[in-house]
C-alpha positions in Angstrom: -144.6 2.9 107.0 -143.1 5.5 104.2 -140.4 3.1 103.6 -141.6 0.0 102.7 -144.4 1.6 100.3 -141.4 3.4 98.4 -139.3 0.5 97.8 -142.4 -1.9 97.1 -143.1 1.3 94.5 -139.4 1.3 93.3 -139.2 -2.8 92.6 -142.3 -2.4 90.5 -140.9 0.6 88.8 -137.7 -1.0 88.1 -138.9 -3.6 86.1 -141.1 -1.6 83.9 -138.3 1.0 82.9 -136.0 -1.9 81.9 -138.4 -3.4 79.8 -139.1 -0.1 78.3 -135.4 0.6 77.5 -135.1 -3.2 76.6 -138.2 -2.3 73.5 -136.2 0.4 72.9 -133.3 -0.7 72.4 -134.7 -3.9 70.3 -136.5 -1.1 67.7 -133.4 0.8 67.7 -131.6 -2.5 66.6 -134.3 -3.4 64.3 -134.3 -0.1 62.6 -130.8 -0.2 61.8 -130.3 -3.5 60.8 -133.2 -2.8 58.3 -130.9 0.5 57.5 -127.8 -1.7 56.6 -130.0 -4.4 54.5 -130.8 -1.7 52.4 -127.2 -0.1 52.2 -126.1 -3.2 51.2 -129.0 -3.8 48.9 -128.5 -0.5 47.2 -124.5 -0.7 47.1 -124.2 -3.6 44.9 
């Protein structure tokens, strides 16, 4: 019975980390595009 509980736990963790490194990763890339309007903003 230990088993199945665990992997029924682990495919409803897996989902949520992803989707937490997917925000992330979609702030991150947000925040630097935001970074290089403004370099190129200020640079000309």
């Amino acid at each position: 019975m230990g088993t199945p509980t665990f992997s029924l736990y682990y495919e409803l963790l897996e989902p949520i980390s992803f989707l937490r490194f997917g925000d992330k990763f979609l702030s991150n890339m947000y925040y630097n595009h935001n970074i290089l309007k403004y370099i190129i903003l200020y640079s000309n």
